[in-house]
N, C-alpha and C positions, 0 to 999 in steps of 0.2 A: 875796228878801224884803227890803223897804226898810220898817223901820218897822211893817208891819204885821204882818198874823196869817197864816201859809202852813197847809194844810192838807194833813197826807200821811197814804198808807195803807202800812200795815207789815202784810203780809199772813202774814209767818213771822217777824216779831219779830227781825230781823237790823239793820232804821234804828236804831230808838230806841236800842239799846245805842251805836250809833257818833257820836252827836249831841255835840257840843261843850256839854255842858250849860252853859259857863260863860260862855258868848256866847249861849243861846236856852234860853228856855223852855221844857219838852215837855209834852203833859199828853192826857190822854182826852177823847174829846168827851162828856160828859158827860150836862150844861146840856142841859135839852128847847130853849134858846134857839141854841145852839151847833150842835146835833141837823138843829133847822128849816135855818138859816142852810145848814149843810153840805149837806143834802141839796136843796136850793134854788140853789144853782152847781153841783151833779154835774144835775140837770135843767137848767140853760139847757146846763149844757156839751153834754149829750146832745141837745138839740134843736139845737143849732148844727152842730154836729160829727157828729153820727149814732153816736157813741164806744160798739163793742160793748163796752169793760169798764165806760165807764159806767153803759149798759142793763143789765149783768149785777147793779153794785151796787145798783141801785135797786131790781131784782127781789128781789133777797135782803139787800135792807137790814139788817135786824134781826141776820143773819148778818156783814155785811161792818160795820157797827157798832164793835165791841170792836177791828177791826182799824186804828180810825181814830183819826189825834189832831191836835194840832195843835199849833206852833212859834212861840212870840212874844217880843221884843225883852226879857231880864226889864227892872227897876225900872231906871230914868236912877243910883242909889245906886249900884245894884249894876255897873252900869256903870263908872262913875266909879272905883271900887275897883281897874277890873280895866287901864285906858287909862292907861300912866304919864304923869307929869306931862312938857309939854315945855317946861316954866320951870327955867331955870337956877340 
């Protein structure tokens, strides 16, 4: 993940506990816009790839759902907080 937004599935809830909260973001996909989006790359991935666990999520969306979230850079602030200074 370089800057952007990574999307993962934590199927027995073992990621998220392990996450460096203080370097990333974590949060549920919520957002009916987030929703769209997510399941909008699990389809091209499936059509490119033939990916049986992605066919499996799309069948049983609504299922595989709560199991998804996603990982983003937090606030440039909150950042800055955590990078020590390298001025002398």
């Amino acid at each position: 993940m370089t800057g952007g937004l990574a999307y993962i599935l934590d199927e027995d809830d073992t990621l998220i506990p392990k996450v460096n909260k203080e370097i990333v973001k974590i949060q549920r996909v919520n957002a009916p816009a987030g929703q769209m989006q997510l399941k909008s790359l699990i389809e091209a991935h499936v059509e490119k790839t033939g990916s049986k666990k992605g066919a499996a999520i799309l069948s049983e969306w609504e299922a595989y759902l709560p199991c998804s979230g996603n990982l983003c850079r937090p606030a440039k602030k909150t950042l800055l907080r955590l990078v020590p200074s390298s001025r002398g």
